[in-house]
C-alpha positions as CSV (number, residue, x, y, z in Angstrom):
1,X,76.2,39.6,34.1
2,X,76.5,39.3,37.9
3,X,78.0,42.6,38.3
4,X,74.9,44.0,36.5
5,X,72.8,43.0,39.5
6,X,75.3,44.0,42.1
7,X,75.8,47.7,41.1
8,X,72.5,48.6,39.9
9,X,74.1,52.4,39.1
10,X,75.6,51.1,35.6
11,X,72.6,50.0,34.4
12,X,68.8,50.8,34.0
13,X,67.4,47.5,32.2
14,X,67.7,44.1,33.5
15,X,68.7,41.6,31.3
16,X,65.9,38.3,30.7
17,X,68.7,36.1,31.8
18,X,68.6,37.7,35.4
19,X,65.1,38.4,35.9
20,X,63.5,35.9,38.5
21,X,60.1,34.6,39.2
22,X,57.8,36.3,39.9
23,X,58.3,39.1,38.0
24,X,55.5,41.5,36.9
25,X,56.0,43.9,34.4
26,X,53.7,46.5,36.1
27,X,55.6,45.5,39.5
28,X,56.4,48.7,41.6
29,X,59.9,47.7,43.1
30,X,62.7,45.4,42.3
31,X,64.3,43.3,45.2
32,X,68.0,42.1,43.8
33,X,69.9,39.4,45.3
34,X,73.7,38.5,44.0
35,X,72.5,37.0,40.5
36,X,68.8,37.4,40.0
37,X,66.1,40.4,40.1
38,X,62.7,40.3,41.0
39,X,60.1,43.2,40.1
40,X,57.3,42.8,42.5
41,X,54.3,45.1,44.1
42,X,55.8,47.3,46.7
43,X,52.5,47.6,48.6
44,X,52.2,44.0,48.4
45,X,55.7,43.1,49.4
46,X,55.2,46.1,52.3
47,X,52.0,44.2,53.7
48,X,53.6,41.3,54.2
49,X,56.9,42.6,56.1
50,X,57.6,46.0,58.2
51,X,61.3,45.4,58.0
52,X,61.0,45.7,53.7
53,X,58.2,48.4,54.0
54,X,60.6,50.2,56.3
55,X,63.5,49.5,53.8
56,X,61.3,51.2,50.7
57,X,60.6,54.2,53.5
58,X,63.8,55.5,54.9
59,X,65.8,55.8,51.7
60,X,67.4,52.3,52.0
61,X,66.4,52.4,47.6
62,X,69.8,52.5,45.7
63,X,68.8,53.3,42.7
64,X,65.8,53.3,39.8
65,X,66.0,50.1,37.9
66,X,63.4,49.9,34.8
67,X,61.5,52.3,36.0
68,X,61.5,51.5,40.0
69,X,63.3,51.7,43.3
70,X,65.8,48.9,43.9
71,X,67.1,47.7,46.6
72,X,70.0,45.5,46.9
73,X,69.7,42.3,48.7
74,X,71.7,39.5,50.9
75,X,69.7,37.0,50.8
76,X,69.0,32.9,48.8
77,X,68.0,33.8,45.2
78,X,66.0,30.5,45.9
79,X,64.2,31.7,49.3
80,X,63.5,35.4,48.1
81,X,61.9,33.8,45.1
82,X,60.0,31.6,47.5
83,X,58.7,34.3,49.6
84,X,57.7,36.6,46.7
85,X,55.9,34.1,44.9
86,X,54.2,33.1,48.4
87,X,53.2,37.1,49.0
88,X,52.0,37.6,45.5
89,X,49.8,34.5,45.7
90,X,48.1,35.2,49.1
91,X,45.3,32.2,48.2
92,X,48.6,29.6,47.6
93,X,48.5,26.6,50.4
94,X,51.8,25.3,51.5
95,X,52.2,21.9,50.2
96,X,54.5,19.5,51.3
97,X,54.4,16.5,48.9
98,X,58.2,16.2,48.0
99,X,61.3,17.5,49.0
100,X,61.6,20.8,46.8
101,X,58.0,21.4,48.6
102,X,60.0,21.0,51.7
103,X,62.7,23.2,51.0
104,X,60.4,26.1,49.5
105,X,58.7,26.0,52.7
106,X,61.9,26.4,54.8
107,X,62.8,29.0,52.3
108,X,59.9,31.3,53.1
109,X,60.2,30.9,56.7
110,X,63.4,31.8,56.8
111,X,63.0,35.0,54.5
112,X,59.6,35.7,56.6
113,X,61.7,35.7,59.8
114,X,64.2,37.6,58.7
115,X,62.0,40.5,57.7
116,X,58.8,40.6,60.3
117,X,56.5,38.9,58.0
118,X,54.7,37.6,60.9
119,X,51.0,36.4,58.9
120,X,53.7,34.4,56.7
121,X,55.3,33.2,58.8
122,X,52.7,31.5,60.7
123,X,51.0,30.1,57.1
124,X,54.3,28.5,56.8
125,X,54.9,27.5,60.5
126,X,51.5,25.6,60.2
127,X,52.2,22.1,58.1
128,X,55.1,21.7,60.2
129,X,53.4,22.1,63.2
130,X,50.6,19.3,61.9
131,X,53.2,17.0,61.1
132,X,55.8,18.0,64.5
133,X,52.6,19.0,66.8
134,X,52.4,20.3,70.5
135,X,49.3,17.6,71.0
136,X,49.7,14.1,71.3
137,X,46.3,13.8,69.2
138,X,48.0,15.1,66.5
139,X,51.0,13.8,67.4
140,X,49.5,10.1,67.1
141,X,47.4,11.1,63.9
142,X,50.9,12.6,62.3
143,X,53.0,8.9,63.5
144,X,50.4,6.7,62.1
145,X,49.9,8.0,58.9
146,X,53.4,9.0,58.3
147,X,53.7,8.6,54.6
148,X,55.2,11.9,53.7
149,X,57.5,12.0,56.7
150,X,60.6,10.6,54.4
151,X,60.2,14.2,52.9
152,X,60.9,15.7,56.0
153,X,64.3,15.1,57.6
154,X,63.8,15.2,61.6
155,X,67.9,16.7,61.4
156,X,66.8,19.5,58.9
157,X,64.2,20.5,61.0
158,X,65.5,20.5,64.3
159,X,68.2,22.7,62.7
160,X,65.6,25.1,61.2
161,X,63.8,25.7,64.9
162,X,66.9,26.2,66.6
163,X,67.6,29.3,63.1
164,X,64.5,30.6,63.1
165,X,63.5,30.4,66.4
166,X,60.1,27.9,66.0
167,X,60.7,25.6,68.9
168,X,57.4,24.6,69.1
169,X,58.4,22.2,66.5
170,X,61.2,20.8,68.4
171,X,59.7,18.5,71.1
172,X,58.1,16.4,68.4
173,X,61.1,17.0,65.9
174,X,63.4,15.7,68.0
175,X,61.2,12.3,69.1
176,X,61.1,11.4,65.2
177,X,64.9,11.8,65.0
178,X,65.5,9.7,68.4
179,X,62.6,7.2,67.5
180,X,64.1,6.6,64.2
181,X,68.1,7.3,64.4
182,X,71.0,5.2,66.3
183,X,72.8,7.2,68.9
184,X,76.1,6.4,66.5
185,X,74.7,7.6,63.3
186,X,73.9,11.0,65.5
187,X,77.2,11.1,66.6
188,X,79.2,9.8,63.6
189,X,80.9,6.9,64.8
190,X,80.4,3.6,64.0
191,X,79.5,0.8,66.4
192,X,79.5,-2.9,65.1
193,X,77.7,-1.0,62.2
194,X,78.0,-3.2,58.9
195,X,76.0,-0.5,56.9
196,X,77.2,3.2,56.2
197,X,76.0,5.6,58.5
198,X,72.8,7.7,57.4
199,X,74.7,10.9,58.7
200,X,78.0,12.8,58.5
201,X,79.6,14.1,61.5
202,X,78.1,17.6,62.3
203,X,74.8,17.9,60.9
204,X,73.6,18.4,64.4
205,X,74.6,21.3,67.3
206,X,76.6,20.5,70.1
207,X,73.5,21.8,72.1
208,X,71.3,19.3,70.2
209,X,73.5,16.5,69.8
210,X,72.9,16.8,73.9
211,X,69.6,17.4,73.5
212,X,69.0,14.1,71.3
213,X,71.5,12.1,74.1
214,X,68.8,13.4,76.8
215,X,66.1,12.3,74.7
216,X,67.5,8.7,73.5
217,X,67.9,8.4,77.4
218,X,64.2,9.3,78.4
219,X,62.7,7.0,75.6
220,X,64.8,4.0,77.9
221,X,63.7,5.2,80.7
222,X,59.9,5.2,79.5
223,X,60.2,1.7,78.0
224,X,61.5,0.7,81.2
225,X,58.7,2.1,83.5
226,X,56.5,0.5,81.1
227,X,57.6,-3.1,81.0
228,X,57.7,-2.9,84.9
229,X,54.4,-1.9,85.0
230,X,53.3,-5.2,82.7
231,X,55.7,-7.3,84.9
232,X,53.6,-6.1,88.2
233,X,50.5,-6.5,85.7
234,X,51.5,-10.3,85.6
235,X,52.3,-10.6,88.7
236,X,49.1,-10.0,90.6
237,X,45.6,-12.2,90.2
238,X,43.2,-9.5,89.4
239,X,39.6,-9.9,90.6
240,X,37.9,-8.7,87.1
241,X,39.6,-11.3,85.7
242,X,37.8,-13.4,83.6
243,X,39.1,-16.3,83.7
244,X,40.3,-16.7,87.4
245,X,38.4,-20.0,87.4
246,X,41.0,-22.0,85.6
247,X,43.6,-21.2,88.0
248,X,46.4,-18.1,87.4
249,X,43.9,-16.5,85.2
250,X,45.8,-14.3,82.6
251,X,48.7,-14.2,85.0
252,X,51.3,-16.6,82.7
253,X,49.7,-14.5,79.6
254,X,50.8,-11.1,81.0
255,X,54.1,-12.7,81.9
256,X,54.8,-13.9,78.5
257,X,53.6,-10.7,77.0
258,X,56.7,-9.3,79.3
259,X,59.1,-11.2,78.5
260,X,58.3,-11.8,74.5
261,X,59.4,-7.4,74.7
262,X,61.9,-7.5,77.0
263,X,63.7,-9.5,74.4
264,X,62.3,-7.2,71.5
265,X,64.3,-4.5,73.7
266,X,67.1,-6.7,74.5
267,X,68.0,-7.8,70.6
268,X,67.0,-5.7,68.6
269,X,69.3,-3.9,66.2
270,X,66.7,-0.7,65.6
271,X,66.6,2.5,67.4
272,X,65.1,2.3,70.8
273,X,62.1,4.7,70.4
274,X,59.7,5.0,72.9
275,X,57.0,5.2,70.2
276,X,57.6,2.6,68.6
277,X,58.1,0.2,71.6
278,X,54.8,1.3,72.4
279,X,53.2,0.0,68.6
280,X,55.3,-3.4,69.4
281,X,53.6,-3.3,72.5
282,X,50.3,-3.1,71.7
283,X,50.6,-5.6,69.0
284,X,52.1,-7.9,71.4
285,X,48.9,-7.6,73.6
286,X,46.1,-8.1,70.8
287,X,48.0,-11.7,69.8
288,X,48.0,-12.7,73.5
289,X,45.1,-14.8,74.4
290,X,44.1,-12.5,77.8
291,X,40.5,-12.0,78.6
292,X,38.8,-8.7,77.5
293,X,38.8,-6.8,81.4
294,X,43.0,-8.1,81.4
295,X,43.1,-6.2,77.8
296,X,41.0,-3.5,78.9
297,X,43.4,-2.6,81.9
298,X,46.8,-3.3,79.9
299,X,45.2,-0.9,76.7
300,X,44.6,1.6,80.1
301,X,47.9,1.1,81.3
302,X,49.7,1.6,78.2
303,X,47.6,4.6,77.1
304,X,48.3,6.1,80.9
305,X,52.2,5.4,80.0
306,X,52.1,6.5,76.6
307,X,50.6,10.2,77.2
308,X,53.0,10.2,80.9
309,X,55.8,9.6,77.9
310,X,54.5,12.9,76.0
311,X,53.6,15.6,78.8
312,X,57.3,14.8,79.6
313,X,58.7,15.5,76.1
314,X,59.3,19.4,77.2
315,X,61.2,18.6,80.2
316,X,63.3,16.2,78.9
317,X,64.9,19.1,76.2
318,X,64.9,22.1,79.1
319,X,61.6,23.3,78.5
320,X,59.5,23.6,81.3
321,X,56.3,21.5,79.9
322,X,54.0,22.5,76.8
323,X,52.7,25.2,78.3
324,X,56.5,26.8,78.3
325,X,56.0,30.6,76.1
326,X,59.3,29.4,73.8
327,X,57.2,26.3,72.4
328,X,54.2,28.8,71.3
């Protein structure tokens, strides 16, 4: 049966068991990968992507296959289906509610790359680019309410940016994966580690392996800058501060507030993410009993620290900032 598909010559008809979705049976041109067939809209299918309209063009057709040009095909039976359905369904949203959403998606990018289909492309681009954004607005909108972010492996899609060339994605990608992910279970080796590791060996480049070793070491060195800036905080007797009357103020709060995530730091067994260090952070500060112009200042502080933390996301991977052409 596979043959059939392969050497379109020895036949004209192609059987039910290899037609794939979609298939139209007033479709204009069949697209064959190495099992399955697809009869689709040639105008449609040459709208979409100037490498296939090109293909139909210059004689690239190998033969007439019930009743249409057909052109043979190296691509995922799974992503050509993907991007055909997607093109044929021009009103269809990308959703990304599971993981076979997920993988659709990736599918269609990489056949929409592959064969110019820019409009596609950037319709597929975009949900990614909500949830792995270039603003730190939508970066903390996309942290927050992260409830479909188990769908989307941070390794997957750092991979996928690197393929298919969408770096914008990659800055924030690459934060999830070294917010959430011990340097060991990135690397494959074990540490004191009483659970299996999450990751085999080699799911990551050598390029980004470094590129996640660069980024592991920024969030440390952001945390750091930021508990010496509420050490100095606790140091100094502010004027503002409300309650200078009963004698060091808020100066022993601040302290404590210090030291209570230094030792978070210090002992804790999870992944030391700048991000999330900054979450502990600010729930350390609403417990402490500080008055409202000490809070006022720290929540400034933090927020200064916290956006210092993303402007430098770009750097920290090569690039030369956000405004850097390769992250648009």
């Amino acid at each position: 049966m596979e043959d059939t598909i392969i050497r379109p010559t020895k036949i004209t008809i192609i059987p039910e068991s290899n037609r794939g979705k979609p298939w139209f049976e007033d479709g204009t041109l069949i697209l064959m990968t190495a099992d399955m067939a697809f009869k689709v809209y040639k105008g449609m299918v040459g709208r979409h992507s100037s490498v296939l309209r090109e293909m139909c063009e210059n004689g690239v057709v190998e033969e007439v296959v019930e009743g249409c040009p057909a052109i043979q095909l190296d691509d995922s039976t799974a992503d050509l289906s993907h991007f055909l359905t997607v093109i044929h369904e021009c009103e269809r949203a990308f959703q990304l509610n599971s993981k076979r959403d997920f993988m659709a998606l990736i599918g269609v990018l990489r056949i929409a790359t592959k064969y110019n289909a820019h409009v596609l492309r950037q319709r597929a681009l975009l949900p990614l680019q909500r949830i792995y954004p270039t603003r730190i607005s939508e970066w903390d909108e996309a942290f927050e309410s992260n409830s479909m972010l188990w769908h989307l492996d941070s390794v997957t899609v750092v991979n996928v940016a690197r393929e298919l060339s969408a770096l914008s994605v990659l800055p924030a990608a690459m934060a999830f994966l070294a917010n959430s992910t011990l340097a060991q279970e990135a690397f494959g080796v074990s540490i004191l580690q009483t659970q299996p590791l999450r990751f085999a060996p080699g799911l990551l480049s050598a390029e980004d392996l470094k590129a996640f070793a660069l980024m592991k070491e920024y969030n440390h060195l952001c945390i750091a800058k930021t508990l010496r800036f509420i050490r100095e905080e606790g140091k100094e007797r502010h004027g503002p501060c409300q309650r200078l009357h009963t004698g060091d103020g808020c100066f022993s709060k601040v302290t404590g507030m210090f030291l209570t995530l230094s030792m978070v730091v210090a002992t804790s067994d999870a992944p030391a993410g700048y991000p999330s260090f900054v979450i502990t952070a600010q729930a350390v500060l609403q417990r402490e009993e500080v008055c409202r112009s000490c809070r006022d200042r720290l929540d400034v502080g933090l927020d200064k620290r916290r956006r210092g933390w993303w402007r430098g996301l770009p750097e920290a991977l090569g690039f030369s900032g956000w405004d850097d052409a390769r992250l648009r």
